[in-house]
N, C-alpha and C positions, 0 to 999 in steps of 0.2 A: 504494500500500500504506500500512496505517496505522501510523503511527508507530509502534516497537516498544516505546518505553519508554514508551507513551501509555495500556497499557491497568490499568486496578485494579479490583478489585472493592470495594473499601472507599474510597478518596477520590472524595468526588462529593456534588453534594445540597448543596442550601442548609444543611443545619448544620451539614456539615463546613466550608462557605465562611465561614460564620459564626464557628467552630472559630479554623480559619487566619487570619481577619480578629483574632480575642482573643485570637492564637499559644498557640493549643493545639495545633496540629495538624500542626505542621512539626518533624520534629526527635525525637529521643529525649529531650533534656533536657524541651521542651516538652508532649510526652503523660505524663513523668511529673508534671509538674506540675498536668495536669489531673488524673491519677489522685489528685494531693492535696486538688484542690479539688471532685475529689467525695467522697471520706472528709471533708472539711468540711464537705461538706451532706448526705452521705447517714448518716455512723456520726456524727459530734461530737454533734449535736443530740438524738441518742439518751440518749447518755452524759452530757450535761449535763439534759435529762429525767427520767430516770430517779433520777439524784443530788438535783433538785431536789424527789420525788416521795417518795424514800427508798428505791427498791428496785434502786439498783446494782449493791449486793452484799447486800442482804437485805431485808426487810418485802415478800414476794410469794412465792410457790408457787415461783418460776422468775426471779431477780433477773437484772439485763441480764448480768453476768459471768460468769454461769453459764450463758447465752443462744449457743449456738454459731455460730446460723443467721446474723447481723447480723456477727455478725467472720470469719466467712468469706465472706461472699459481699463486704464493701468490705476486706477485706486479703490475698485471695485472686484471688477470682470476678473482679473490677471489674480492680484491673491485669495480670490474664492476659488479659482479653478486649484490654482496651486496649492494649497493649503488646503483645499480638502482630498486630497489623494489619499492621504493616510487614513481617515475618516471612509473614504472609500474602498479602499481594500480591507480593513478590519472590517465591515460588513458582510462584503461580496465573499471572505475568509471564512463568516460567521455559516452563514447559507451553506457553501459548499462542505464545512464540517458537519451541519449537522446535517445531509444529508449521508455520509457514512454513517456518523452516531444514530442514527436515529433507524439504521438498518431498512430504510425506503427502498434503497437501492441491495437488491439480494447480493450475496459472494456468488451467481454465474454472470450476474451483471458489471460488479465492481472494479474489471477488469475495462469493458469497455467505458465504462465512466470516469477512472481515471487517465485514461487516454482523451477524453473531452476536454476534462478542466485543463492538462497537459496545452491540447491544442488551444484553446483557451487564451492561456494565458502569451502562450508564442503568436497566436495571432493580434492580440491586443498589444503587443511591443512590437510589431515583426520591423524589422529593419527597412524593407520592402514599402511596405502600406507609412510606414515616416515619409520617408523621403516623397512619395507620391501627393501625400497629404501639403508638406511644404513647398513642392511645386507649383500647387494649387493656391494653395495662398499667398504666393506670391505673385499670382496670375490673376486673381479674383480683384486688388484694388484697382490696377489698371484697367481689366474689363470693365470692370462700373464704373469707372469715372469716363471713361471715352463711350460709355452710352448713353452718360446722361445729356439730356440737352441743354445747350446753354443758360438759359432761365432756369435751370436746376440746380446749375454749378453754382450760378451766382458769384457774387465778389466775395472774398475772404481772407482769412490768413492763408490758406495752404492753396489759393487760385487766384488768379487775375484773369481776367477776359481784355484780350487785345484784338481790337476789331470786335470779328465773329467766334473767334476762336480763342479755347482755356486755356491758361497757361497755368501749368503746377510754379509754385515759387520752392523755394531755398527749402523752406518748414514743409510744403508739398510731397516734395518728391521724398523728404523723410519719412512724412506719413504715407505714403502710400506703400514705397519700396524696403522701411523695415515694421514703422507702429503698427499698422493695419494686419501686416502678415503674420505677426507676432500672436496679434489676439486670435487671429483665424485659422491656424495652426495649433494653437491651445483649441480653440473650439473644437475643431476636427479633430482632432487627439482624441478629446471624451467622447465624441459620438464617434468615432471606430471602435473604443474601447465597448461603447453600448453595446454595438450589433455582435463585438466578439462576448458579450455575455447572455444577452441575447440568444444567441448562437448557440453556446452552453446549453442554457434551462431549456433551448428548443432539443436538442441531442438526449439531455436525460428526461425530457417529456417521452421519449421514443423508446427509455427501456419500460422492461416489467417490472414497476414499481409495484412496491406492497404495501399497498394505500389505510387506510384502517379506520374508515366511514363511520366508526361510531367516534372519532376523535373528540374532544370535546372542545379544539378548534376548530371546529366548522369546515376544515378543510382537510378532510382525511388525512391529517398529518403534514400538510404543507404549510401551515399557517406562519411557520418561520418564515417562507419565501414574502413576506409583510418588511423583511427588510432590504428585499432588493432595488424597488422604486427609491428608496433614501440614499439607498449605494449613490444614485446617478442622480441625485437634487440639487446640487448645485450647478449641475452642469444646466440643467432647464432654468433655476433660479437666473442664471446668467446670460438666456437668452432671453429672457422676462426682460433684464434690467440694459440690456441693449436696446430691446424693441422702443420700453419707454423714451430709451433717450429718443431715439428717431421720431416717435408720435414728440412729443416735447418738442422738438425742431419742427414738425410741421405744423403744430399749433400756434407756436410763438409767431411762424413765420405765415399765419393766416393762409394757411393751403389747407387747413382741417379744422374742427373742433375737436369739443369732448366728445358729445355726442356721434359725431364720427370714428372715432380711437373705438367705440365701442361694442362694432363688430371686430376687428382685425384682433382686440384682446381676449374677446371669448373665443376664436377662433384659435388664436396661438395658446392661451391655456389650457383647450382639450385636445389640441395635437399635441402639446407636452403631456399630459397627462397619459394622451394613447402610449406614448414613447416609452417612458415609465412601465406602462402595465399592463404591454403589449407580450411580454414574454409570460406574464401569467396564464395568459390567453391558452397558453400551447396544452395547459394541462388540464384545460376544460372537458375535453373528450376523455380523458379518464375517469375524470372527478365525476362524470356524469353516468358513466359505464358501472361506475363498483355503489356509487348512491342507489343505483336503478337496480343490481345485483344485491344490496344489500334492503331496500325496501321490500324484495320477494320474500328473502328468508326472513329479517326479520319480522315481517307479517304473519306469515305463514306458522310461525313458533308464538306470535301473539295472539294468532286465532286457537291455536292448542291449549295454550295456558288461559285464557279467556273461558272459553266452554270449561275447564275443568276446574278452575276458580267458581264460576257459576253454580255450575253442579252442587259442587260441593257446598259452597256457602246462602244458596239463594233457590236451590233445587228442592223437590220432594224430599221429603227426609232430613236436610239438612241441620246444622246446628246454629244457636241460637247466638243473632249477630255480634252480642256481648264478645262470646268468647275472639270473635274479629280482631280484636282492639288489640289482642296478648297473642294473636300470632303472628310467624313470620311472614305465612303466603302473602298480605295485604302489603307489607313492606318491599316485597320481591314483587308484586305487579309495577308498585309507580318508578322501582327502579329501574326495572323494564321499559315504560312511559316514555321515563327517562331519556334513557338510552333512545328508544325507536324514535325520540324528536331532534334528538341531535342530528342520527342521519338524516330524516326530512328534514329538517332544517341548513343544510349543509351549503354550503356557498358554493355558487357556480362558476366565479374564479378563485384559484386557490388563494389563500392569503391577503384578500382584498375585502376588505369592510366596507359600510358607511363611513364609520369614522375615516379610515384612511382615505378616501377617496373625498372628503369635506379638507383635511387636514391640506392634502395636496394644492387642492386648489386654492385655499386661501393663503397658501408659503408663494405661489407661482402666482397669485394676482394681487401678491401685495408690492413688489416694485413699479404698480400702476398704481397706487395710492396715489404719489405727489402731483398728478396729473391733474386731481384735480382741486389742487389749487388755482389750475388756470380758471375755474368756474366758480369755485367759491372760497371764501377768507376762512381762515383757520377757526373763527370764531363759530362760524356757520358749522364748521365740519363737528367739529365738539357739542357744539348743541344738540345735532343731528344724533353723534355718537352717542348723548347721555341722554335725549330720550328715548333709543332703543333698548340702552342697558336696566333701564329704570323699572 
């Protein structure tokens, strides 16, 4: 069996070797230290650009401090990704242990399961899908900005329009050719890491699990898989808190309202939520097979015990219901009850509640809060806030 503490989905890959060889990559003290030495390379050179240019705080349509996109995505975006890795592999760590502890997975399967998490975790570093992912993001700022149209680009710190046509300045071509790529390379990271675990919970959806439908979480013994969606929370959290910035620039800049923002956010909060809870999905057709397997027999065993409880206490002949109260048959029917409502009651994705599914959406629609400020004063919102609580 493979080592238990052996498996991640984030450490691995020559750059992380590379990482851990410049001690970035061991330790809390040391990932935030990289988190500072990429606001040195990715926001400093902005802000010294832009200053040297004269549009920090002003001479431009859109001066860098006025600029939302660049300060949240390196004082926000950049150490939540970073900084939760560790938070994310002790989860994804958690899941996959206790799927051996918990013997779901039989010894004629356990062979091919750990050959998944194995693959797993080499596809979620692979050396290959890095560098792919970095070409891409280095590719992606250039494509948007040569599609956007001119009244799009607008005047700014990091563009000027000469004539008809944008010109990147000094701060431009920084942002485009390292800040930008920076973030979206981080982004794509976590969502390669998604589909390679993803990938996983799809692989041992596909063995012979030994499910055990009377569980008393609701999900024949899956109900740990409740920590997988958190594994990958930040990563949506921070596509939340990008999107706002972008509605936020279109609001300020009168191309939207609120009232506008307010499909595109329900819209992107249940595609992140699908993302999240799309690999529960896989083990629905089990969950549904041994619930449906398990309603026969236990029916079938509660019609037997039924009649012969009856009989006995309620039948011709019977005895007098006093003596009910001192024995044990009465106590062995409702634990019976019991039991046979758990499986009816069994969740139809594994490990997915109400509560989790409330919990999600208000972590993933709460970087839309400030928004709207653009519609009402602080004072309004607390009002609003203390007579719902009241």
């Amino acid at each position: 069996m493979t080592d238990r503490g052996a498996f991640s989905i984030c450490a691995g890959g020559r750059l992380h070797e590379m990482l851990t060889r410049a001690g970035f990559a061991a330790g809390a003290r040391r990932q935030v230290i990289l988190v500072s030495v990429l606001l040195a390379v990715g926001l400093l050179p902005l802000l010294i650009l832009s200053a040297v240019a004269g549009t920090a705080f002003g001479g431009a349509g859109r001066p860098f401090f006025h600029d939302l996109a660049p300060w949240v995505r390196y004082l926000l975006v950049v150490p939540a990704l970073l900084l939760a890795e560790p938070y994310t592999d002790r989860l994804a760590g958690v899941v996959v242990d206790t799927f051996r502890r918990s013997r779901i997975v039989g010894d004629s399967d356990l062979p091919a399961f750990e050959a998944a998490v194995d693959k797993a975790g080499r596809t979620a570093t692979s050396d290959a899908a890095e560098l792919i992912l970095l070409l891409i993001a280095l590719a992606l700022p250039h494509l948007a900005f040569l599609s956007l149209p001119q009244p799009a680009i607008g005047v700014g710190w990091y563009a000027t329009v000469v004539g008809s046509e944008p010109h990147l300045t000094a701060a431009g071509y920084w942002y485009t050719w390292v800040s930008l790529p920076l973030v979206e390379f981080l982004i794509m990271r976590w969502l390669w890491r998604a589909f390679a675990w993803g990938r996983l919970l799809w692989r041992v959806s596909r063995l012979d699990l030994a499910l055990a439908p009377a569980h008393p979480d609701r999900s024949a013994g899956l109900g740990f898989l409740a920590w997988s969606p958190l594994a990958f929370l930040p990563l949506c959290v921070g596509l939340s808190m990008l999107t706002a910035t972008g509605l936020a620039k279109l609001i300020e800049s009168g191309g939207a309202s609120l009232t506008d923002a307010l499909g595109p956010i329900t819209a992107l909060v249940l595609c992140e939520c699908l993302l999240l809870l799309a690999p529960h999905f896989f083990f629905s057709g089990a969950l549904r097979t041994v619930r449906d397997q398990a309603l026969i027999g236990y029916g079938l065993a509660a019609t037997t015990m039924s009649r012969e409880f009856e009989s006995h206490w309620t039948g011709p002949g019977s005895r007098p219901g006093a003596e009910l109260l001192d024995n044990s048959e009465s106590s062995s029917m409702i634990d019976y009850a019991g039991t046979y409502g758990l499986v009816q009651g069994m969740q139809p994705i594994a490990g997915v509640s109400l509560r989790l599914g409330l919990m999600l959406v208000l972590v993933l629609a709460a970087p839309f809060a400030p928004l709207l400020l653009y519609k009402y004063s602080v004072k309004e919102i607390l009002v609003q806030v203390l007579q719902l609580v009241r």
